[in-house]
N, C-alpha and C positions, 0 to 999 in steps of 0.2 A: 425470331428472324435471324438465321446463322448469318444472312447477307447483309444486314445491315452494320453499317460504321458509322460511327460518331467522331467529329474533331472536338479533342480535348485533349485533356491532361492522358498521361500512358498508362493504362488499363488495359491489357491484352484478353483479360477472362468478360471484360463489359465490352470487348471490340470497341477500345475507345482509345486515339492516341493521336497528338502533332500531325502534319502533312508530307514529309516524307514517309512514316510508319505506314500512314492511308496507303500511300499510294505502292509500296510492296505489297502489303495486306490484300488490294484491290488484286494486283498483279499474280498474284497465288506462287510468292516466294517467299513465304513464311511458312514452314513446315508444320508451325501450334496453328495456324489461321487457317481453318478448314471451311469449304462454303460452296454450292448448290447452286447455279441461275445467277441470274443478273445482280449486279452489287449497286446497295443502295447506300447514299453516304448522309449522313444529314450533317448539314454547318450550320450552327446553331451560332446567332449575331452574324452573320456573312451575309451580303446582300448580295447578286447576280451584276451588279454594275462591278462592282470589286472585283470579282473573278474577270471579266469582259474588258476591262480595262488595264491589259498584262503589265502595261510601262509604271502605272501606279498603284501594281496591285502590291500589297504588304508582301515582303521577302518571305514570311510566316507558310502565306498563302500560295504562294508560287508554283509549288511543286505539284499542285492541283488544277491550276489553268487550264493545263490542256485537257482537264476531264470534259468541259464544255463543250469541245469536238466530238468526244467519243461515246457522249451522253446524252440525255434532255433533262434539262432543268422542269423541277415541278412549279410552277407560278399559274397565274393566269391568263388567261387568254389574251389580255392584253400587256402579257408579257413580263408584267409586271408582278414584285414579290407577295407573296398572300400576308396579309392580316389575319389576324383575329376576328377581327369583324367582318373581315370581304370575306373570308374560306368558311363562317357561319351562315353569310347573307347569301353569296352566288349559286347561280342556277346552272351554271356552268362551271362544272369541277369541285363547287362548293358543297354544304348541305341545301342551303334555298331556304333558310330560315328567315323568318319575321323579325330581324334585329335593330333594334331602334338606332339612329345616326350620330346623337349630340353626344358633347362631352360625357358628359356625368357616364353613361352607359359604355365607351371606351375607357373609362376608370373601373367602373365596375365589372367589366369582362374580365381586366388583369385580375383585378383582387379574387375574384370566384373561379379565374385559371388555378391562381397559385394557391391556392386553398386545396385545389383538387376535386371541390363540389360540384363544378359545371363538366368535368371529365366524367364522373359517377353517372350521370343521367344517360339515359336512351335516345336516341335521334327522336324516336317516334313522339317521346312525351314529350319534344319539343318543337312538335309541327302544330301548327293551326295555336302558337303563343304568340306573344309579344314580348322578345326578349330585351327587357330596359334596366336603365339601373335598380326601379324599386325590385323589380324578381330579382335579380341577379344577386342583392344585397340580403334578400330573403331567405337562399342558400345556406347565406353563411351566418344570419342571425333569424330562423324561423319564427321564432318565437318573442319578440322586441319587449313585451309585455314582461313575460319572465325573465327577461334579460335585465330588467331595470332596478327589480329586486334581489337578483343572484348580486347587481355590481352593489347595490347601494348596502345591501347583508355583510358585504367585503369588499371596499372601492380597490385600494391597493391591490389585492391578489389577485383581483379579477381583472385589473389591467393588463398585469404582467402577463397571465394566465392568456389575453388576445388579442397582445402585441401581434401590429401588421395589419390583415385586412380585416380580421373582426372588429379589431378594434375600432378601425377606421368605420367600419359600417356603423357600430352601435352609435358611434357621436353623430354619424350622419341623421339615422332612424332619430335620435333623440332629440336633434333639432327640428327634424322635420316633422314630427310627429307628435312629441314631447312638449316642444318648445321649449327647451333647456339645453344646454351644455355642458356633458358631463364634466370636460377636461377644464371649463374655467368654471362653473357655477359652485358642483361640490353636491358630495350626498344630501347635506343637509339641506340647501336648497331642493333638491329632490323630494325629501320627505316635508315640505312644506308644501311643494304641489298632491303629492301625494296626499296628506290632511287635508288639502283642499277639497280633491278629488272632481276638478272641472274639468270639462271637454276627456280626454283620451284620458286623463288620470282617472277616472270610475272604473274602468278594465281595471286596472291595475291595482285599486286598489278591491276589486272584487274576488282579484285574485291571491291578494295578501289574505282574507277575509278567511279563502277556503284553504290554503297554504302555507297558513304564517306561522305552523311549526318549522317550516323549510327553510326559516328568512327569522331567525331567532336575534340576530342583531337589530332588525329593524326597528324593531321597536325601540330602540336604545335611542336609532336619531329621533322619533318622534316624539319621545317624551322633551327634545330639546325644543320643541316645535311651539314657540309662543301663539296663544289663541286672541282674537276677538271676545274683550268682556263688556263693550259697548251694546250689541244688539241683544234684546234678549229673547230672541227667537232664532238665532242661528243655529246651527246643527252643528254641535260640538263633540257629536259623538266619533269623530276619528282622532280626536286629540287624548293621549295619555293623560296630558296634564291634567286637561278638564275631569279625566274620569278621578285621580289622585285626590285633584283638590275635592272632588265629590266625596270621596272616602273621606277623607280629613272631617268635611262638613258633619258629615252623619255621624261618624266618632263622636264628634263632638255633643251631637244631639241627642244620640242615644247614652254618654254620660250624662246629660242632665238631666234623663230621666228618675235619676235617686233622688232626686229632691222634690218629686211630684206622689200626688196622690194618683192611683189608680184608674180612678175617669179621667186626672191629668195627663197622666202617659197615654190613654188608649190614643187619645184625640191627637194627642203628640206625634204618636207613630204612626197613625193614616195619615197625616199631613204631613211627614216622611216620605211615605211612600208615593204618595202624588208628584213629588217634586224628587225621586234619588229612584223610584220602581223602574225604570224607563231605561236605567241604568244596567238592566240586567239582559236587553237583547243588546247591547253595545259588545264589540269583538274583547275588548277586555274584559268583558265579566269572562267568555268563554276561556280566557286565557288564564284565568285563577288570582286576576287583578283588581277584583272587587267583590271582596267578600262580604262587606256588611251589606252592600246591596243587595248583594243573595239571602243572606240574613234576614232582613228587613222583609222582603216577599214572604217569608213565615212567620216574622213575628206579627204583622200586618194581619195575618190569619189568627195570632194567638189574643189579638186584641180584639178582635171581632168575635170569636168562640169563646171568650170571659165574660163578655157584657153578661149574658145570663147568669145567673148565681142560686136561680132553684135548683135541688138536686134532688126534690122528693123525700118522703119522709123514711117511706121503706124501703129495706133491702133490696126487694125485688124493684122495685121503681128505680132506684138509683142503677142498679146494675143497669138497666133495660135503657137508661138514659145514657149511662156509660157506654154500652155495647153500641148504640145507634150513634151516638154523634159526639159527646167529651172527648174521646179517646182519642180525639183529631189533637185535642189542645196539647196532649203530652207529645204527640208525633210531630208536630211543629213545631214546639217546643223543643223536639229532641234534632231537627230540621236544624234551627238557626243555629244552636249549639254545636253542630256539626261544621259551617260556614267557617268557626272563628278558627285560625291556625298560630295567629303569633296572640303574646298577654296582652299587647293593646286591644284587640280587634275584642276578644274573649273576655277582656272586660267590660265592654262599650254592649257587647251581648248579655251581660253576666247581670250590667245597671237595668238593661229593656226588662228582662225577664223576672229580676226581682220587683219590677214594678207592676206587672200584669197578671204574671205568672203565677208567683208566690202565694198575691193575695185569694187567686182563685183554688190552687192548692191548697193552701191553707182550711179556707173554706169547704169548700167540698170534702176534705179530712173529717174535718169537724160534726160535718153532716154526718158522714159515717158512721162514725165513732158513737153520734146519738143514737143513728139507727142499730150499729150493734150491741147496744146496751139496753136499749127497748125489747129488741129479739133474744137476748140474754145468750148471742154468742153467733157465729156462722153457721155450725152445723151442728145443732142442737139431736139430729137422729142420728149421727155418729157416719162412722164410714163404710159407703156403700160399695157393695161387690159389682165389677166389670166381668162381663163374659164378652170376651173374644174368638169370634171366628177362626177358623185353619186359613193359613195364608195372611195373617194379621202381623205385621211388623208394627211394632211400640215403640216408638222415638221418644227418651226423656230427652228433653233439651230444660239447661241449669237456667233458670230466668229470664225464663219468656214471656217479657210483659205483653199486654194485650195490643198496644197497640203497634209493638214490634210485632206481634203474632202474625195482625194486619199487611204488614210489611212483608212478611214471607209466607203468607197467603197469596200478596198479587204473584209472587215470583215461582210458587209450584204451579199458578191458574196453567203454564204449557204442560206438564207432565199431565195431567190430570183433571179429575173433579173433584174440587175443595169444597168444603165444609167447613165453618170455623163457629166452635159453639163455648161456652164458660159454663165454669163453675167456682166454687169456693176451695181458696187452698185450707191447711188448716192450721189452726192458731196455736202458734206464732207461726208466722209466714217465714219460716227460714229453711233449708236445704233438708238437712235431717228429718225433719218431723214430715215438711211437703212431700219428700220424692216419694216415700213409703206410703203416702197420704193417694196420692195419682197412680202408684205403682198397680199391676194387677193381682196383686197378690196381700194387699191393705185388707184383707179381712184375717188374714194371720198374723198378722203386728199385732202388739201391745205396750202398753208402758206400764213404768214403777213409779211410785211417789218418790224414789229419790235420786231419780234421773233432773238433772240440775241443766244437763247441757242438750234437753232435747230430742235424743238420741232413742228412738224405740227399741224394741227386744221383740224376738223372732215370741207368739204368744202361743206356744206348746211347750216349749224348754223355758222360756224366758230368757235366751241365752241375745245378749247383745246382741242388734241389726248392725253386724260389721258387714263388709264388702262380700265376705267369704257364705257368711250366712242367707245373706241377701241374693246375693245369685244362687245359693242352693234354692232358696224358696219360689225363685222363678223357675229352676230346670224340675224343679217336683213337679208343679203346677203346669207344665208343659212348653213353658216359654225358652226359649231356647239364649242364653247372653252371648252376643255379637260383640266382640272386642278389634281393635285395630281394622283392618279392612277386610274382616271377613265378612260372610255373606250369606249362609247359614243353607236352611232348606227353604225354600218358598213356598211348601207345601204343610207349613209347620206352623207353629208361633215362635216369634223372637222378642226380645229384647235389646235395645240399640242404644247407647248414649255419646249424645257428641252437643257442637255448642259449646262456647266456653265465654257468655257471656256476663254472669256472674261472678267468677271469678277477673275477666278483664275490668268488668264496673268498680270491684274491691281494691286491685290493683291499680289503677290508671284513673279515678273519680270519673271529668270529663268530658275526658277523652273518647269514652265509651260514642259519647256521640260521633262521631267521625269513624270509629270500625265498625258501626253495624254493621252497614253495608258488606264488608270483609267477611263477619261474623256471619251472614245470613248464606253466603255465597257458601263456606265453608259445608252448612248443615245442606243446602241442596245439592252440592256436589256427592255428599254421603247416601242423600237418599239416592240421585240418579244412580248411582256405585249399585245400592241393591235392588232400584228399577231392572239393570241392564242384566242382573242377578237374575229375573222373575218373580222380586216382591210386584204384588197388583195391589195392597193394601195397607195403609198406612196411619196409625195413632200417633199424632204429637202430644204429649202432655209436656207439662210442666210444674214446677213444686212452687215457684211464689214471684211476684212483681218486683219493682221496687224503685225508690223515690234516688230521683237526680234533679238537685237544689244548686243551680249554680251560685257561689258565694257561702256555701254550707246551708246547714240546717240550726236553726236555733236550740240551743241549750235549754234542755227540762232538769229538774234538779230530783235527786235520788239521793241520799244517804246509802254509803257502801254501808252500813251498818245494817239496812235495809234491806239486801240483795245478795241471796248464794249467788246467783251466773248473773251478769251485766250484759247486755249485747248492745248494739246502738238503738233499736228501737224496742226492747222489749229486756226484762229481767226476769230474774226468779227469786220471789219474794221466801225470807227465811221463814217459818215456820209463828214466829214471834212479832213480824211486821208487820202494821197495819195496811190493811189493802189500801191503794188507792181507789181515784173515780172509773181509773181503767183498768179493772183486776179482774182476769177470767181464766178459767180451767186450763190446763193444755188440754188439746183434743183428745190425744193417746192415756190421758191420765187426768180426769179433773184435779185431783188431791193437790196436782204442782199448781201451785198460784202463779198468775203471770201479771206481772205491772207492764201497760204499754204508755209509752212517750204520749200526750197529748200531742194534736195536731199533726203537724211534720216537725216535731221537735224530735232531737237525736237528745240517749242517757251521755254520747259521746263529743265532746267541744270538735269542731270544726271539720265535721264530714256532709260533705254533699252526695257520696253514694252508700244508700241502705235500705236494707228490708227488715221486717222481722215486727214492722208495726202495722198498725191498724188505717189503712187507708184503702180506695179503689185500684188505685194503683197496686198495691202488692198483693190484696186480697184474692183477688176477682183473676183468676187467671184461665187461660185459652185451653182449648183442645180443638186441637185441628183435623179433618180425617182427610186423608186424599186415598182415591178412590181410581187406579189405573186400569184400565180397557185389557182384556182379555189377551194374549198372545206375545206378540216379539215386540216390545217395552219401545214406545214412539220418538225413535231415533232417527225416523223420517220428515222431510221437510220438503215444502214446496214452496216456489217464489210467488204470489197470488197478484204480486203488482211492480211494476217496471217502468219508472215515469221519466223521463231528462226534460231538466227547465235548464235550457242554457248548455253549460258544462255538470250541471249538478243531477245527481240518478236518487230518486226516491224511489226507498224500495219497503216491500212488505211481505213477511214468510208467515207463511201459517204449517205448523203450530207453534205458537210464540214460547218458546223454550229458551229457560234461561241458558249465557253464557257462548249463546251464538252472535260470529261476528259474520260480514260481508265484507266481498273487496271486488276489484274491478281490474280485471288482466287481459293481457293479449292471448295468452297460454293456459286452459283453465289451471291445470295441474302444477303450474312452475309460478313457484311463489316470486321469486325476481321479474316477472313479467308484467308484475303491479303496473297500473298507469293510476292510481287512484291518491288523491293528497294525505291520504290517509286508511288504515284501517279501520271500520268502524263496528262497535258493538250494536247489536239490535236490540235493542230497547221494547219491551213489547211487542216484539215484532217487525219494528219500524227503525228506520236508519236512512242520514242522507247522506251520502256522500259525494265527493268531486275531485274530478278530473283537471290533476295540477298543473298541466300543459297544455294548451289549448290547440296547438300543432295537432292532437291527440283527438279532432273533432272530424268529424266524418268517418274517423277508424273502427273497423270491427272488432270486438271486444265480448268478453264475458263477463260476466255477475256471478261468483259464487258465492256459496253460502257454506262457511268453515264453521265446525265444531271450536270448544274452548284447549282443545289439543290441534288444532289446525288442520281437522283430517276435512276434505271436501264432502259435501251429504248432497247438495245440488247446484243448477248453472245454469244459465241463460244466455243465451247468444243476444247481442245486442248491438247499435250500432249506435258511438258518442255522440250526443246530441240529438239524437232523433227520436 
């Protein structure tokens, strides 16, 4: 508007200046002042009596009086100057708005003017309202709920942050609404109500619940947050402290399990878990603040799958017992182990499992060890030839115990159709003699009687099984070796090795427990790599198990005078030394005498991770086959379920492929568009996620479904909350 002027300070390029300036300006004798049609002047604090009144009008003003004659003031009908409220309410001149009359609501018009919010809106979306202070305040604190966590996450900064009228609103919402006082009460009192969680604090703290990575402070007030220890049926689960002192508790219970017998501990640790299990849907378990509780829900399992203690006489029996239901006790076992992250925690695990654990390991060792002494060895007909189909990829992965096999068996179930079948590795269960043992090329291996360290030899030259030999005998044989990320022919055979969990178990004792996960992620990722290739067909083997003894393994005693090669569960007797009760052939070579360690006893002081002896564990190892669908390798997905409780969207893809995540945007394509508290991984398939703004409820929105590189594969239109 070239015509319009402003009284103010001199700004000739804003058409803003004092009341002589105006009135040259008006007069079109300022040659920079150029303007069109009638001039419009706005006095911004000047009332219409002040001008009308020349004998006491301010000297300032003066020179503008006589505009009065030469113009029409804009007011109201009744002459009088417009408000805020009259120029929103009137039906004459005004909008004709529905604006409420009392104080509270002429306070809240100024604050939502000077904000700017109430100028943003459309007339229209504000016909058929009620405009009162609660809307008006609403403007400028939408969301009160999340407002109460951003200030109590950061009280200081978030003040300063809305100074004026936010600020002013959020104490107002807070009293009114809250029942607190942010400016006298204090966060801490906040997070008092908050652990309470009565009346209007369950929003809020429903929202911490889905949120509370966003509000990383918070937690800091609550752990200050003294609890209720009189009732003992209160619900304690929003207090820190309760959940600590619960840690503390079970530490303490689960060190006392080293001084109990075995049916002592079982009954110990289910009676744990009745009174600390419950511990594990509370928001701090989710947060990685209660680990033995997490713990304790497997070891609880490892004490109920030890009550049994038959293992059968024969090989075949044991195995068949193994394959169907033991193998849980080592997976749970390798479960709680995974839980501990500092030495206290990991030791308080380290006391559970040598008391349940141990003696059932032990055990079932023992059994073994009768049974293969009875059968006079594993594979008394020596080693059997494999024929492989065209299109057959061979994955060695380095020690893949059975029931980690289990573990990445559920996690290929989306690529494909798994198989997971065993057999015997061969004796000694260690790298060397194993891989060549599973490899498909084990009918041209041989050994010498005075290979000491294991080690077979290619059996037409005899020439050493090094690396170099080994992959010739697979590319004779037609297999083709797959190194780094290549990918080969698919119309072929290959050879593929990856897994590196054997050497992390040698390496790190364990800690192994804690990177399967990582480890298994790794080996799917390789196979999707020559999925996307056009492998359709897939052999896992593996060369041998192996025992993880938290607090080591017990000591067997060996004379070095005894033993060309030592290894931790297994030696090579000199030529001159009496066998022991556990002396057998190597596989490759009977002539080599092998002593193994009774039980889970190590030749070696103080190792908890090994192989290379006689137990279910190391022996008895997986072959997995996956088996993919003809054509362009199932990098499609579909979302088959789309549910909202509240703010929260459970969802479900089929085909449940590992390393797919979900999210929730305004924009399917534009990752910044997120409304969701979080990105989440789908887990089988399945994932819930939620919507961290609740302003964010009615709005149209998408569901995608991201790869583990973030590329989109699919999407759902959807609307929050419905």
């Amino acid at each position: 508007m070239p015509g319009l002027f402003e009284l103010g300070s001199y700004n000739p390029d804003a058409r803003s200046g004092p009341a002589v300036w105006l009135k040259c300006a008006i007069a079109g004798v300022l040659p920079e002042i150029q303007f069109q049609g009638v001039p419009v002047v706005y006095l911004p604090g000047v009332s219409r009596t002040e001008l009308r009144a020349i004998e006491s009008c301010p000297r300032s003003l003066q020179p503008l009086a006589e505009l009065q004659y030469r113009g029409v003031f804009w007011s109201q009908v009744n002459a009088k100057d417009w408000t805020v409220s009259a120029f929103l309410a009137s039906k004459n001149g005004g909008l004709g708005l529905d604006v409420a009359q009392d104080q509270a609501t002429q306070k809240a018009l100024l604050r939502a003017l000077s904000s700017g919010e109430l100028m943003g809106k459309a007339v229209h979306e504000l016909r058929g309202r009620l405009i009162d202070a609660a809307w008006l305040d609403s403007l400028l604190a939408p969301n009160p709920t999340r407002d109460i966590l951003v200030w109590m996450n950061d009280a200081k900064a978030t003040e300063c942050a809305w100074q004026g009228g936010r600020w002013e609103v959020f104490v107002s919402r807070c009293r009114k609404d809250f029942g607190f006082d942010p400016a006298k009460d204090g966060e801490l009192t906040a997070a008092e109500k908050l652990a309470a969680r009565t009346g209007s604090w369950g929003a809020v703290w429903e929202l911490y619940k889905d949120a509370h990575s966003s509000f990383p402070a918070v937690v800091d007030l609550l752990s200050r947050v003294q609890y209720s220890m009189g009732d003992l049926f209160a619900d304690t689960s929003a207090y820190p402290k309760a959940n600590d002192e619960g840690e503390s508790d079970l530490r303490y219970r689960l060190n006392a399990l080293s001084a109990m017998t075995a049916v002592q501990a079982r009954v110990a640790i289910l009676d744990a878990e009745k009174q600390h299990g419950e511990r594990r849907s509370w928001l701090w378990a989710q947060m990685g603040k209660a680990p033995l509780a997490r713990a304790l829900g497997h070891l609880a399992l490892v004490a109920q799958h030890t009550e049994a203690t038959a293992f059968g006489n024969s090989l075949e029996a044991q195995a068949e017992g193994y394959r169907k239901e033991a193998w849980r006790v080592d997976a749970e076992a390798l479960q709680a182990l995974a839980q501990a992250h500092t030495k206290a925690d990991q030791d308080a695990v380290t006391a559970a499992l040598r008391a349940v654990y141990l003696p059932w390991l032990e055990a079932s060792s023992v059994a073994f060890q009768k049974a293969v002494v009875e059968s006079g060895g594993l594979n008394p007909g020596g080693v059997s030839k494999v024929s492989d189909p065209a299109g057959t990829c061979v994955v060695f992965v380095d020690g893949l115990r059975f029931d980690v096999a289990q573990m990445l068996a559920g996690r290929l179930g989306g690529l494909g159709q798994v198989a997971l079948n065993s057999g015997w590795t061969s004796l000694p269960s260690v790298t060397a003699s194993g891989k060549a043992w599973v490899s498909p090329v084990a009918n041209l291996i041989a050994g010498k009687a005075d290979d000491a360290d294991f080690e077979p030899n290619v059996a037409a030259t005899m020439k050493p099984l090094n690396t170099y030999n080994f992959l010739k005998l697979l590319a004779d044989a037609g297999y083709e070796p797959l190194t780094g990320g290549e990918t080969g022919d698919p119309a072929g055979k290959a050879w593929v090795e990856c897994g590196d969990l054997d050497h992390f178990g040698h390496e790190h004792g364990l800690r192994l427990a804690r990177d399967i996960d990582s480890q298994l992620a790794e080996i799917v990722e390789r196979l999707q790599v020559l999925a996307d290739a056009g492998w359709r067909r897939f052999r896992i083997v593996t060369d041998h198990g192996w025992l993880l003894v938290p607090g080591s393994m017990p000591k067997a005693e060996l004379a070095k005078s005894q033993a060309e090669t030592r290894w931790g569960r297994c030696a090579v007797l000199k030529d001159s030394a009496t066998a022991t009760p556990l002396t057998f052939g190597w596989d490759w070579c009977p002539q080599v005498q092998i002593a193994f360690a009774p039980g889970i006893a190590s030749f070696v002081a103080g190792a908890e991770y090994a192989h290379g002896g006689l137990s279910l564990q190391e022996c008895l190892v997986p072959e997995l086959t996956l088996e993919l669908e003809g054509g362009t390798p199932a990098t499609n997905v579909s979302i088959s379920k789309l549910a909202w409780r509240g703010l929260r969207c459970n969802v479900e893809v089929l085909p449940p492929l590992p390393g797919l995540k979900v999210d929730i945007r305004t924009k399917a394509a534009a990752e910044d568009s997120s409304i969701a508290a979080a990105v989440k991984d789908l887990v089988e398939g399945k994932a819930s996620l939620a919507v961290a703004d609740d302003s964010n409820e009615g709005a149209v929105a998408v569901l995608v479904v991201l790869d583990s590189q973030g590329k989109l594969l699919a999407k759902m239109n959807t609307t929050v909350g419905e």
